[in-house]
Every structure is written in structure tokens, then in C-alpha cells.
C-alpha positions as YAML, in Angstrom:
chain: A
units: angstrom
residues:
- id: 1
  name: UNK
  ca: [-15.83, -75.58, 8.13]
- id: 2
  name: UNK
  ca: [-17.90, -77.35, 10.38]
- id: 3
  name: UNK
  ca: [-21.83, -77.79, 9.99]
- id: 4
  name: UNK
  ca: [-23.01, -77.73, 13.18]
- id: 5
  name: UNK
  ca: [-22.76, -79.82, 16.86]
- id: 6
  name: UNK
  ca: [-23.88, -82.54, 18.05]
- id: 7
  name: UNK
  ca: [-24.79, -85.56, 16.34]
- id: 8
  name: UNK
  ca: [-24.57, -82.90, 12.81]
- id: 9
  name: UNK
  ca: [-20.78, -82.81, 13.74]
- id: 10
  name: UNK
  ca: [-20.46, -86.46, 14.04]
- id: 11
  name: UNK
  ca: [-22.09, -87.10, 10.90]
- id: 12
  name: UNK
  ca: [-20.25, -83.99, 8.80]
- id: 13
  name: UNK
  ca: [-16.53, -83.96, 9.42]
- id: 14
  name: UNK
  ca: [-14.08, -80.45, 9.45]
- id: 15
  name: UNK
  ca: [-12.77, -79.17, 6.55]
- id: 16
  name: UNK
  ca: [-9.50, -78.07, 8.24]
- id: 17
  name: UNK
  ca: [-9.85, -74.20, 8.51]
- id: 18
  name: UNK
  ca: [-10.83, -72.23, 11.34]
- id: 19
  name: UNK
  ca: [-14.50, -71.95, 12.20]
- id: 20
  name: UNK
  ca: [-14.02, -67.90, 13.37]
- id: 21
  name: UNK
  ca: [-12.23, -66.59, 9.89]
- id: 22
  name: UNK
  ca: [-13.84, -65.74, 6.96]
- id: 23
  name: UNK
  ca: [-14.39, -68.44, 4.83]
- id: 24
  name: UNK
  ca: [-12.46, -66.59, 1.80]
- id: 25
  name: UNK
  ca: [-9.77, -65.91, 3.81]
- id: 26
  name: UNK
  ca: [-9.57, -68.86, 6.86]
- id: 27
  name: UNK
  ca: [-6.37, -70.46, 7.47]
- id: 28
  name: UNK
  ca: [-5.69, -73.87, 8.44]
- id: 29
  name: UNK
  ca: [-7.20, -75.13, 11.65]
- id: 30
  name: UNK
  ca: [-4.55, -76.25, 14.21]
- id: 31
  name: UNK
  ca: [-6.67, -76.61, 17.21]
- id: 32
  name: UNK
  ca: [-10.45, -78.02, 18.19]
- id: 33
  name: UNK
  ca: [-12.48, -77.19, 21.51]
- id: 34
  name: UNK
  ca: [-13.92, -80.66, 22.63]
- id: 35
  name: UNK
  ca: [-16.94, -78.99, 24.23]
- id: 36
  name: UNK
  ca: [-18.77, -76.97, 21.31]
- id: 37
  name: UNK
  ca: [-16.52, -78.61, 18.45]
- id: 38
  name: UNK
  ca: [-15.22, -75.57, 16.23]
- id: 39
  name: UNK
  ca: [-11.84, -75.86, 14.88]
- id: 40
  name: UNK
  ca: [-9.51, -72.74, 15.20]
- id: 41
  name: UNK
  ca: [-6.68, -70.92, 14.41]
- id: 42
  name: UNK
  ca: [-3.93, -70.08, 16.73]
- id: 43
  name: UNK
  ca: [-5.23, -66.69, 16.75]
- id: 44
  name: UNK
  ca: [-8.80, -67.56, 17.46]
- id: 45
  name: UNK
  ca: [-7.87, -70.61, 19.56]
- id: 46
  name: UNK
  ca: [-6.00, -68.50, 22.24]
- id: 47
  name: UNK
  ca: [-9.11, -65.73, 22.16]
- id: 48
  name: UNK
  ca: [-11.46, -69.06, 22.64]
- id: 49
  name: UNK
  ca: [-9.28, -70.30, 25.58]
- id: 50
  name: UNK
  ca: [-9.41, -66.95, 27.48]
- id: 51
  name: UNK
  ca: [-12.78, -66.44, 27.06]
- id: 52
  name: UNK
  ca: [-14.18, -70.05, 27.66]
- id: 53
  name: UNK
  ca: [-11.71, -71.15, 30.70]
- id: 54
  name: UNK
  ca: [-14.05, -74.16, 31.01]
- id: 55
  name: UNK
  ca: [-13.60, -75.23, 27.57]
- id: 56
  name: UNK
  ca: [-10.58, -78.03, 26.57]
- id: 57
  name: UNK
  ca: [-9.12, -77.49, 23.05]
- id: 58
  name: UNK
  ca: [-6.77, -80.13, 21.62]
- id: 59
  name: UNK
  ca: [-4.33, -80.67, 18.92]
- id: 60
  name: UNK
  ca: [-6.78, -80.56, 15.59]
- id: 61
  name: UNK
  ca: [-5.89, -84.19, 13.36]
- id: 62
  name: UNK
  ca: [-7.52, -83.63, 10.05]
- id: 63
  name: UNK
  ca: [-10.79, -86.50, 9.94]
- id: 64
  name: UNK
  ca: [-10.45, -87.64, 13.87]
- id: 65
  name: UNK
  ca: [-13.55, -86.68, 15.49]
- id: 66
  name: UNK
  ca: [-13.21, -83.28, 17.80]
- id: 67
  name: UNK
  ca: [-16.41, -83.42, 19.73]
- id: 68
  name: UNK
  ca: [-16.88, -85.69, 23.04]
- id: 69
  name: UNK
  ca: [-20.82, -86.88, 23.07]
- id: 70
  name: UNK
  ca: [-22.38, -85.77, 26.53]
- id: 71
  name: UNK
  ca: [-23.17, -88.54, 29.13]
- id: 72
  name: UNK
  ca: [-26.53, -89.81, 30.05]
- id: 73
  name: UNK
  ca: [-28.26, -86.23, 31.35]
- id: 74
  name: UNK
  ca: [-25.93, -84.27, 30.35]
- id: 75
  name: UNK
  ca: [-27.71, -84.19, 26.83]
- id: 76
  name: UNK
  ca: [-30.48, -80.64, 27.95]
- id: 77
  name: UNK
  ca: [-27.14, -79.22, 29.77]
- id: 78
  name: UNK
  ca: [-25.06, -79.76, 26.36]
- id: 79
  name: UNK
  ca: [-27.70, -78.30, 24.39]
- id: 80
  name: UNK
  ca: [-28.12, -74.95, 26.95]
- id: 81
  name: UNK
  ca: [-24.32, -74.62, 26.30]
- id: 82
  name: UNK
  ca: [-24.23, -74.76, 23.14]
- id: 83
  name: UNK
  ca: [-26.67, -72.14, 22.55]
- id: 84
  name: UNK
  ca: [-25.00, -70.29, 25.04]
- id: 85
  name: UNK
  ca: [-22.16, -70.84, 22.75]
- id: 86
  name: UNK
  ca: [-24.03, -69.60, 19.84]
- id: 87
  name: UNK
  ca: [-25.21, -66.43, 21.80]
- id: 88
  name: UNK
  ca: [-21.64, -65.61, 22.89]
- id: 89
  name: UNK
  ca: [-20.43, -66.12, 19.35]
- id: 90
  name: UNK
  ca: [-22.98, -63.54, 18.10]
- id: 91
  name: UNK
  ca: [-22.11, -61.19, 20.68]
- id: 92
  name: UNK
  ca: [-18.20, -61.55, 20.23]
- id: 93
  name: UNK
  ca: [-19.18, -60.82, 16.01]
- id: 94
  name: UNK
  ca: [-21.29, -57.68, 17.39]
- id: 95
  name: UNK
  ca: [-18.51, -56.30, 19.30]
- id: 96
  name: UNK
  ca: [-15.82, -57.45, 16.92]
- id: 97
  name: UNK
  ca: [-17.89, -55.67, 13.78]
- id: 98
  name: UNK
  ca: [-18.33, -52.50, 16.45]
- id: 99
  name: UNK
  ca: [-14.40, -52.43, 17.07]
- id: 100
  name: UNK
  ca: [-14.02, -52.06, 13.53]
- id: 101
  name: UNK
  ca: [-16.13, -49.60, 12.78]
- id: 102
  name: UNK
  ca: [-14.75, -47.45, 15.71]
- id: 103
  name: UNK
  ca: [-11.12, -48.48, 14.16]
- id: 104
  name: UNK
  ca: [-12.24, -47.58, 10.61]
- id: 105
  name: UNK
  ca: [-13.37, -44.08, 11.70]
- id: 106
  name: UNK
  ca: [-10.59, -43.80, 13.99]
- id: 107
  name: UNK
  ca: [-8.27, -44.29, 10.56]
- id: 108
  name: UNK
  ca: [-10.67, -42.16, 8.59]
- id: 109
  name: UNK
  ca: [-10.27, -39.13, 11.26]
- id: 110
  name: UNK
  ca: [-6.46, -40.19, 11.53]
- id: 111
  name: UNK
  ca: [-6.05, -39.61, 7.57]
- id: 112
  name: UNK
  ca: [-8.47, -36.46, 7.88]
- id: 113
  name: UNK
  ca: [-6.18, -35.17, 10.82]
- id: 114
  name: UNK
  ca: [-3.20, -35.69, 8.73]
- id: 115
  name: UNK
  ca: [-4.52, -34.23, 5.65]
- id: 116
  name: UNK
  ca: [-5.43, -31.71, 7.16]
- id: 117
  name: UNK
  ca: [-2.07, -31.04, 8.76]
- id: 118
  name: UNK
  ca: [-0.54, -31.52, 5.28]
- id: 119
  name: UNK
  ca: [-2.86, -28.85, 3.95]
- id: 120
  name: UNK
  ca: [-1.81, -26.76, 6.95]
- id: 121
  name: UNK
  ca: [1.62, -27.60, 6.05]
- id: 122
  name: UNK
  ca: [1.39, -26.96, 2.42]
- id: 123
  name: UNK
  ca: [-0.22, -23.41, 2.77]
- id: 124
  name: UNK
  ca: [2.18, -22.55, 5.68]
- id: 125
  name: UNK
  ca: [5.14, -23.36, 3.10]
- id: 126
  name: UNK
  ca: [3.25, -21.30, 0.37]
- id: 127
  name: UNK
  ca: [2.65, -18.46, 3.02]
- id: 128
  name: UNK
  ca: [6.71, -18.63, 3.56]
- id: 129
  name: UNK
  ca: [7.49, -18.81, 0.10]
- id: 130
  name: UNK
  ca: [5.44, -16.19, -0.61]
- id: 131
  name: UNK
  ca: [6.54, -13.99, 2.04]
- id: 132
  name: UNK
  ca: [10.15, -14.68, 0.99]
- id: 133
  name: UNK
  ca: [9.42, -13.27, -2.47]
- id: 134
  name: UNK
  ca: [8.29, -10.45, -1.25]
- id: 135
  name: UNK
  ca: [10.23, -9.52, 0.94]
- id: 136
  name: UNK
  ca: [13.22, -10.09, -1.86]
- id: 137
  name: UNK
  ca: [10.45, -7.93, -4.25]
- id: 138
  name: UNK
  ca: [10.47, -5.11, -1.49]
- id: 139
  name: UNK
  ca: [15.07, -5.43, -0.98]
- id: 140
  name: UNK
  ca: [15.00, -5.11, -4.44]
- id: 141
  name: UNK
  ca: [12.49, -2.11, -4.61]
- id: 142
  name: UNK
  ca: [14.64, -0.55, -1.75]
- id: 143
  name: UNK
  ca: [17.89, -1.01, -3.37]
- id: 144
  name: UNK
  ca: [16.31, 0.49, -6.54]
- id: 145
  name: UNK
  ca: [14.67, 3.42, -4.61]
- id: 146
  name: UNK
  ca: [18.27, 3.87, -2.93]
- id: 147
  name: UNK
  ca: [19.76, 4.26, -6.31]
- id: 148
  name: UNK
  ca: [17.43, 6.53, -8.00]
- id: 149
  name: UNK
  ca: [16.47, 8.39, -4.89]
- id: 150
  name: UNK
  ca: [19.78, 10.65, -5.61]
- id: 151
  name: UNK
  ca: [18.91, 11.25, -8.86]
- id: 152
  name: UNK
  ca: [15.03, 12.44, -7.96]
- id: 153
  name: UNK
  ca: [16.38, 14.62, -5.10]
- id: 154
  name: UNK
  ca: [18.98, 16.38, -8.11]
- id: 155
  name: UNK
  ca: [16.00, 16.71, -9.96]
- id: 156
  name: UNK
  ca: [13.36, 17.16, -8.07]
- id: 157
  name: UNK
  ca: [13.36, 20.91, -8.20]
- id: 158
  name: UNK
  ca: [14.11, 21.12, -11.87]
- id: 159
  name: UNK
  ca: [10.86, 18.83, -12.19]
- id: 160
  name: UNK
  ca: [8.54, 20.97, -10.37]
- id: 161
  name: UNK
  ca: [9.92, 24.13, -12.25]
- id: 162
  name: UNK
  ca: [9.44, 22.18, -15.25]
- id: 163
  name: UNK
  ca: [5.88, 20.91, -14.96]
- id: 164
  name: UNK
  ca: [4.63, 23.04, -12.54]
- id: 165
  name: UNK
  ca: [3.25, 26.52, -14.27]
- id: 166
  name: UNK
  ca: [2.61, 28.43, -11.18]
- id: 167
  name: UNK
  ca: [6.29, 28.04, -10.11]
- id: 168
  name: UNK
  ca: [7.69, 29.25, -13.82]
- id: 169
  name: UNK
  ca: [5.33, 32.22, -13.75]
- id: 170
  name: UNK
  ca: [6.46, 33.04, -9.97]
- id: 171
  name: UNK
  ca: [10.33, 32.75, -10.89]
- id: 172
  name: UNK
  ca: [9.64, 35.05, -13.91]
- id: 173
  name: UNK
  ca: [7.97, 37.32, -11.39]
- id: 174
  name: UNK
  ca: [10.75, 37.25, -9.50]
- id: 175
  name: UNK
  ca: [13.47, 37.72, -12.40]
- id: 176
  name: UNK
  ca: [11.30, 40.56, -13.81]
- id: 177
  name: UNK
  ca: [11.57, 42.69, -10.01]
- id: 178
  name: UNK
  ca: [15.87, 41.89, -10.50]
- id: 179
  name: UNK
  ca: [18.10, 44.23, -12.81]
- id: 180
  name: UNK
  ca: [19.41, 42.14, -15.74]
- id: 181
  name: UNK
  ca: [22.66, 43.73, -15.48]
- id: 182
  name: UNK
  ca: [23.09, 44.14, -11.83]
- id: 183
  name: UNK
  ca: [20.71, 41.70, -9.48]
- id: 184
  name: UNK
  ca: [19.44, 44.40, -7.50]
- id: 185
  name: UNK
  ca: [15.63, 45.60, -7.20]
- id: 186
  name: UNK
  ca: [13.80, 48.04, -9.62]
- id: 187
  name: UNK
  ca: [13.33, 51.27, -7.32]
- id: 188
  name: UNK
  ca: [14.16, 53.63, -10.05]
- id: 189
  name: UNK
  ca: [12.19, 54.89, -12.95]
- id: 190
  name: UNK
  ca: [13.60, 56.29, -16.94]
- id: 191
  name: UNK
  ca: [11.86, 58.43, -18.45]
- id: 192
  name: UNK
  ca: [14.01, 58.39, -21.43]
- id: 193
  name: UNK
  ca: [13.61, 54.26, -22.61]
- id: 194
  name: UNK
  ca: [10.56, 54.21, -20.11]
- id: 195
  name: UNK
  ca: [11.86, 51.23, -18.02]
- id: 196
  name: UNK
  ca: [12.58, 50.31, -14.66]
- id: 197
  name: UNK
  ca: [16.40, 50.61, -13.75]
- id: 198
  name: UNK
  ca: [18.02, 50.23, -10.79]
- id: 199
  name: UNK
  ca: [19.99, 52.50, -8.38]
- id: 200
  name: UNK
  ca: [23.35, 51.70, -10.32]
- id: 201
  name: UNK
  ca: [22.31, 51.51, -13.78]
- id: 202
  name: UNK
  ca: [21.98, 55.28, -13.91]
- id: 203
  name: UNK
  ca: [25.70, 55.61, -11.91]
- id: 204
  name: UNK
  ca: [27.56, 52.83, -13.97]
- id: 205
  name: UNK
  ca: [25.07, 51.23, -16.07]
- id: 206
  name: UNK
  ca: [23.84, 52.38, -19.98]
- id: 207
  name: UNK
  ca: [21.24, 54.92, -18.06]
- id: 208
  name: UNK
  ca: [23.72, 57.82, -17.30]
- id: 209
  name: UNK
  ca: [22.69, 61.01, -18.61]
- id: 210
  name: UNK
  ca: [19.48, 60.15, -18.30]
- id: 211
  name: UNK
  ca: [16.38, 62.09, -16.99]
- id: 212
  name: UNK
  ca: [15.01, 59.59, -13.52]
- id: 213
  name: UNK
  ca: [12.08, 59.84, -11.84]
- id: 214
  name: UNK
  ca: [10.90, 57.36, -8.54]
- id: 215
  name: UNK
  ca: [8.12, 54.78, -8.85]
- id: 216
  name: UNK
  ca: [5.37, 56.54, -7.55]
- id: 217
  name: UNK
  ca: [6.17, 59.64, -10.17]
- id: 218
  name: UNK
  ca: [6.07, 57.52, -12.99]
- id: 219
  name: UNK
  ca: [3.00, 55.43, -12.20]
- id: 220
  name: UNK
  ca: [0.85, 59.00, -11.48]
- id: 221
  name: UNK
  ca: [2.12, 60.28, -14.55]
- id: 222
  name: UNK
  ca: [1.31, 57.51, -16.71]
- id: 223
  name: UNK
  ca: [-2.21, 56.76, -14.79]
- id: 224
  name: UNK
  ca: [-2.99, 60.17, -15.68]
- id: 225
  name: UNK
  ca: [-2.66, 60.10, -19.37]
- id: 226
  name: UNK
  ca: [-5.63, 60.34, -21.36]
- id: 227
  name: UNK
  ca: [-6.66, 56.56, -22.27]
- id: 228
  name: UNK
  ca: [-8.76, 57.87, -25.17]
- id: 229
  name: UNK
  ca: [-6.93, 57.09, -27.72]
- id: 230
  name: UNK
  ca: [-8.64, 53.57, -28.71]
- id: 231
  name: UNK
  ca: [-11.94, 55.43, -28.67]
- id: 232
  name: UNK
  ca: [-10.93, 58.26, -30.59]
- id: 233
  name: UNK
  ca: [-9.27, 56.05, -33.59]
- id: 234
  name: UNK
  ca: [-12.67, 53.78, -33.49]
- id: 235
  name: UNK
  ca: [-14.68, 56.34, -34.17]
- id: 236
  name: UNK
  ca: [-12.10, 57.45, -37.20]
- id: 237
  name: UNK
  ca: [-12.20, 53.98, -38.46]
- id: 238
  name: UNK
  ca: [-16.04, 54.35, -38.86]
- id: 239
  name: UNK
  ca: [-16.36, 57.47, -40.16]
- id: 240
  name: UNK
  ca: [-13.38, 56.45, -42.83]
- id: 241
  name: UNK
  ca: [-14.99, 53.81, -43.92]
- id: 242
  name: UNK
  ca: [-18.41, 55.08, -44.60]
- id: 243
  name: UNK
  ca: [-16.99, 58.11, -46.47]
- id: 244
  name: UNK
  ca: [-14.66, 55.23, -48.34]
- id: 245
  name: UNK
  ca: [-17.76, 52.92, -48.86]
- id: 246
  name: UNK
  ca: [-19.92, 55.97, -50.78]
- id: 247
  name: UNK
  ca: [-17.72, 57.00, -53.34]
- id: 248
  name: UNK
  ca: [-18.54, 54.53, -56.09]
- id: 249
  name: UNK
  ca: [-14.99, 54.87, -57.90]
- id: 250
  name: UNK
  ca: [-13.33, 52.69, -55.92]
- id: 251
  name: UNK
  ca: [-13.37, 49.02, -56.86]
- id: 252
  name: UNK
  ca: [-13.33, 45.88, -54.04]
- id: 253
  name: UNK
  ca: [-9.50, 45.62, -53.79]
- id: 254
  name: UNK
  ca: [-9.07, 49.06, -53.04]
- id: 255
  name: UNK
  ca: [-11.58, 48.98, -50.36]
- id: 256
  name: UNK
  ca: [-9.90, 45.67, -49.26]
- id: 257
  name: UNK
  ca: [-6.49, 47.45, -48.75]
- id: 258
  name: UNK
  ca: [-7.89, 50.73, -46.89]
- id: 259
  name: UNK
  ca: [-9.50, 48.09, -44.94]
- id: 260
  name: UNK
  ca: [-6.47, 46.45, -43.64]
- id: 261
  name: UNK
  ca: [-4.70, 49.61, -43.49]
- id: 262
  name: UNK
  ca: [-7.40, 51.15, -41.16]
- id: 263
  name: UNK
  ca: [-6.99, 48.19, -38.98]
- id: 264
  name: UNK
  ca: [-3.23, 48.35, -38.57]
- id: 265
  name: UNK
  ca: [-3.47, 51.53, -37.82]
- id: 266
  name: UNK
  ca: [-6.62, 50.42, -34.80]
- id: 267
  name: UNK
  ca: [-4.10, 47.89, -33.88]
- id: 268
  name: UNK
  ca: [-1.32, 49.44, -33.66]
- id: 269
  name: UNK
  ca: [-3.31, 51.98, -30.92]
- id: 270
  name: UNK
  ca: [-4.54, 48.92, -29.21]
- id: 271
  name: UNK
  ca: [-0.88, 47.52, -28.70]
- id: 272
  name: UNK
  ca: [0.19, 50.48, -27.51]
- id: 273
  name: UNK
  ca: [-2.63, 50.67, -24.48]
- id: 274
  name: UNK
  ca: [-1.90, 47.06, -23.40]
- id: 275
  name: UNK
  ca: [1.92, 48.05, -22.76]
- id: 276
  name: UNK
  ca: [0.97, 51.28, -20.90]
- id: 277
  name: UNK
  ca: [-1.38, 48.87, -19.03]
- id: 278
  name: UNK
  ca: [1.62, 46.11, -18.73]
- id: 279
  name: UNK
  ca: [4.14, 48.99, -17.63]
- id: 280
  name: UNK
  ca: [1.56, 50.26, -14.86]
- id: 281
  name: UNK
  ca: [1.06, 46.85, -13.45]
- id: 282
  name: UNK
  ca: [5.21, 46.36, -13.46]
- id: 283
  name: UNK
  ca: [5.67, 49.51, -11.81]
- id: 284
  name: UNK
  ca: [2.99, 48.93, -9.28]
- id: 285
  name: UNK
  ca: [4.40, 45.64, -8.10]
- id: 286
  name: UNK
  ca: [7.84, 47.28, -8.07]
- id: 287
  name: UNK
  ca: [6.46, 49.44, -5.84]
- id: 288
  name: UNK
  ca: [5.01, 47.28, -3.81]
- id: 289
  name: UNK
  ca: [8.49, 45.31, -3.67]
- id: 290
  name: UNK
  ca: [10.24, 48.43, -2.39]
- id: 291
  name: UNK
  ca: [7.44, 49.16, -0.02]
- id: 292
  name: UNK
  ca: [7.89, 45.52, 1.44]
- id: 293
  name: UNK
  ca: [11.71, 46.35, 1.65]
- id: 294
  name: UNK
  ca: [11.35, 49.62, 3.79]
- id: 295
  name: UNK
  ca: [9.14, 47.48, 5.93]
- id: 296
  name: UNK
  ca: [11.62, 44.85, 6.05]
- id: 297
  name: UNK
  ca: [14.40, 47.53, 7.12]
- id: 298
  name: UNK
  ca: [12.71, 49.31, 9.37]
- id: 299
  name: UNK
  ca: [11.94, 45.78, 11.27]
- id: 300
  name: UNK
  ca: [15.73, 44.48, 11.20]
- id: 301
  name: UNK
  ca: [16.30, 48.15, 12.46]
- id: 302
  name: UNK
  ca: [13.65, 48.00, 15.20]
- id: 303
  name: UNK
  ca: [15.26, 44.58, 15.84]
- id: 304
  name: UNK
  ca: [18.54, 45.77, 16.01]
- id: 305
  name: UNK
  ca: [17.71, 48.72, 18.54]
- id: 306
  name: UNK
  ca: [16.23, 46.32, 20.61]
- id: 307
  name: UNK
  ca: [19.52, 43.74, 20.31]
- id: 308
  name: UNK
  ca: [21.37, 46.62, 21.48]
- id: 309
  name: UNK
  ca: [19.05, 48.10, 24.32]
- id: 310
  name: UNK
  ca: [19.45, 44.15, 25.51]
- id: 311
  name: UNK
  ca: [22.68, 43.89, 25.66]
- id: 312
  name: UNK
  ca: [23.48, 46.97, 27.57]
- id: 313
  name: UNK
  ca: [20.63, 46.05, 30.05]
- id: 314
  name: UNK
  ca: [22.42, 43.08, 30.34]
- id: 315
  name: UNK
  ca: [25.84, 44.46, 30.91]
- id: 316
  name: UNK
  ca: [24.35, 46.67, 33.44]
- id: 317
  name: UNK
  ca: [22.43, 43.90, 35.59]
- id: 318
  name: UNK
  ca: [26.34, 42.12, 35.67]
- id: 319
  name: UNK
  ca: [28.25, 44.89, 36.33]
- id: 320
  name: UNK
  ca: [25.06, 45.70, 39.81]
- id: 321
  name: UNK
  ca: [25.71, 42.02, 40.49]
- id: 322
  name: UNK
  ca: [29.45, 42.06, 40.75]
- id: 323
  name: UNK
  ca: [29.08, 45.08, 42.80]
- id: 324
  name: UNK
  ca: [27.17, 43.35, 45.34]
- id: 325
  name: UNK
  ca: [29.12, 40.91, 45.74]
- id: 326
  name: UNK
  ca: [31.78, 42.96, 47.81]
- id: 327
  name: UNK
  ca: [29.46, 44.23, 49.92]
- id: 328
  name: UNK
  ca: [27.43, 40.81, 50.76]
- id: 329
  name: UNK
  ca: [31.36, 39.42, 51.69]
- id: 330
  name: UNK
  ca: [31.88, 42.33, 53.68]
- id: 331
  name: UNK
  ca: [28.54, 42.44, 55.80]
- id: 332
  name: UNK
  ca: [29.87, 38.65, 56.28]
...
């Protein structure tokens, strides 16, 4: 590399690479510029031409000398030169260092851009796959629903009876206000077996012979029973067991036995008031049933009278209209 111009240059020769390089990395020189005396690579030669048209660069010959010594007052001009040289050589490092940079974050923004794109990339391929797993996820849910959907629609109303209390009790409801023997409502009354027959058990059924009454016959009669039978065998109970407790003969089992005894016999009383209570409550919604019924038949008979009063109004308006048509024809 060279030292300097001028009389330095004459006095230090080149040491064959180019000037512009780095000195780490400078290849070998293959031309010189006779004005400022820098050797140069192609590369650098041809940007050294274009920029200094004035300059003449020559074949570089390893130890000739490359610089031409100014002539007599041309020494202040060569000078001014080659610090205008030195200036543009400073300014062309400036520029090139600038360039770089702008390339460098040109690259960086480059490898940003396309990272980013690959991130965009990446996500919109894990987006897909994902979407493609579920959508197999919901084919396969579908396909599953399909098959089992028959299945739950079989069983669906088994299920409800099964879990669902309110629709048990209502079906027993319903069974209870149905004959056993003949599916038709409770309307009629035994007085025999005290139970709630239809209108063919007592014709074909096991209730022939037997003394009937209607619903609202057998729910006055039992209402108006006297319902003081619990009271009355409470206040037996007491008075037993006081006269029982007094009389000092008997010993702690036998006062446990008449104890239990007693009770049966309170329990017994008890039972017997819950199913007169039971049978009033089965009779009144029998009647209530039957009364819905009559409602229900007089409205499909209302219904019907009205189908029919319709129809003939009908038949009338045709028959007018068909009359009146001869007559329209005629006045024609």
C-alpha cells in the first residue's frame, strides 16, 4: 500500500495491492492513476476512472514508479489536487460506509419481513391444521350423534319415565282413574268391596250381584261418617293404661305386652282413617274425571250441532245459487 504522494511516493514504493480495499482483504493491484499515484483494483480502477475523467491510469508493473512529478508551477496546483483528492476520497468512504448501512438495514428489514412472513406462514398452517382436526373431531361427533341419536329417540321416553318422578306419579294417576280389567273410567261405586268399578264390571265383570251406588253417593256417605274413632280409642288407651299402671301385681313385662297390644289396637284405628281418607280423595278425582268427560261430551256435541247446522246452511246457499243462475241467463 502506498505511503503517501509526492516526493513520499517516490521515496516508498507500492506494495502491489489496491490502495481502496481493506488492507486484510486487498487484492492485487493491476492498475495505477499517474496523477494522485494509488494503485487499484479492476474494481476500484474503473470507479476511479468514472469519477476522475481527468485522471490517466496505466498498466501497474510491480517497483516502476506510478507517479509523474509536476512541472515547474505546477507544484501549488499538484498539491490543491491532491488534497482535493484526499477530500473526495473521504467523501466517497462517507457515502460508501452510508450505502452500507442503508444496505445492512435494508437486509435486516428484508430478514424481519421474511420472518415475519414465515411466522405468518407457520401459524396460518397451524390455524389449517387445526381447523382440519376439528372439523374431522366435529364429522366424527356427527357420525357418532347419527348413530346413537336412534337409540336416544327409542329411549328417550323410557328415560324421562324413568328418572323423572313427576311423570311416574302422573302415569300412576292415570292407571289408577282406568279399570284393571277393562280400560275404561271409574264412574261407578261398590258398596260391597268398597271400590271403584266401572260400568261393565258390574254387567260382565266379578261385581255382578252387587249392591252400586254413583260417585257422588259414595263420597257423601263416607264424608259423613263419624271420624271419631282415633279420638275415642286415644282416650281408651289412656285411661287403660293408668288403671293398668296402679295395680301393683303386674310385673314390667306384662305392662310391656298390654303396652304393645294397646298400640296395635291405636294403630290399627289409625290405618283404617288414612284409607277412608285415601278412598275419599280417589273418589273425588274420579269424580272430577267424569265431570271433565260430560264437559268434554257436551262440547263434541255442541260441536257436532254446529257441524251439522253448517253444512245444511251450506247446502242451502248452493242450492239459492244454482237457482239463480237460470234466471240471470234468462233476463240475458
Amino acid at each position: 500500500m502506498a505511503s503517501g504522494v509526492g516526493a513520499a511516493f517516490e521515496e516508498l514504493p507500492h506494495d502491489g495491492t489496491c490502495d481502496e480495499c481493506e488492507p486484510d482483504e486487498a487484492p492485487g493491484a493491476e492498475e495505477v492513476c499517474r496523477e494522485c499515484g494509488f494503485c487499484y483494483c479492476r474494481r476500484h480502477a474503473e470507479a476511479h476512472r468514472q469519477k476522475f475523467l481527468s485522471h490517466h491510469l496505466a498498466e501497474y508493473v510491480h517497483g516502476a514508479q506510478a507517479w509523474t512529478p509536476p512541472a515547474d508551477g505546477e507544484g501549488a496546483g499538484k498539491e490543491e489536487a491532491e488534497v482535493k483528492v484526499e477530500q473526495e476520497r473521504e467523501i466517497e468512504s462517507e457515502a460508501g460506509e452510508e450505502s452500507e448501512s442503508e444496505e445492512e438495514s435494508e437486509s435486516e428489514e428484508e430478514s424481519e419481513t421474511e420472518e415475519e412472513s414465515e411466522d405468518e406462514s407457520d401459524e396460518e398452517s397451524e390455524d389449517d391444521s387445526e381447523e382440519e382436526m376439528e372439523d374431522e373431531q366435529e364429522s366424527e361427533a356427527e357420525e357418532d350423534n347419527q348413530e346413537e341419536g336412534e337409540s336416544e329417540a327409542e329411549g328417550e321416553t323410557e328415560a324421562e319415565s324413568e328418572f323423572d318422578p313427576e311423570i311416574e306419579m302422573e302415569a300412576e294417576r292415570v292407571a289408577k282413574r282406568k279399570c284393571p280389567d277393562h280400560g275404561l273410567d271409574l264412574s261407578t261405586y261398590c258398596q260391597e268391596d268398597r271400590q271403584l268399578i266401572c260400568v261393565l264390571c258390574p254387567v260382565i265383570g266379578a261385581h255382578q250381584g252387587h249392591q252400586l251406588s254413583t260417585l257422588d253417593e259414595a263420597f257423601e256417605e263416607l264424608r259423613s261418617k263419624d271420624s271419631g274413632g282415633l279420638k275415642a280409642a286415644m282416650i281408651e288407651l289412656v285411661e287403660r293404661l293408668k288403671f293398668k299402671s296402679s295395680d301393683p301385681k303386674v310385673t314390667r313385662d306384662q305392662m310391656k305386652m298390654f303396652i304393645q297390644q294397646e298400640f296395635k289396637k291405636v294403630q290399627k284405628v289409625i290405618a283404617d282413617e288414612e284409607q277412608k281418607a285415601l278412598h275419599l280423595v280417589d273418589i273425588q278425582e274420579a269424580m272430577a274425571t267424569a265431570h271433565v268427560t260430560e264437559i268434554l261430551a257436551d262440547i263434541q256435541s255442541h260441536m257436532d250441532r254446529l257441524m251439522t247446522q253448517m253444512a245444511q246452511a251450506k247446502e242451502q246457499l248452493d242450492t239459492s245459487n244454482e237457482s239463480a243462475e237460470p234466471k240471470a241467463e234468462w233476463c240475458q
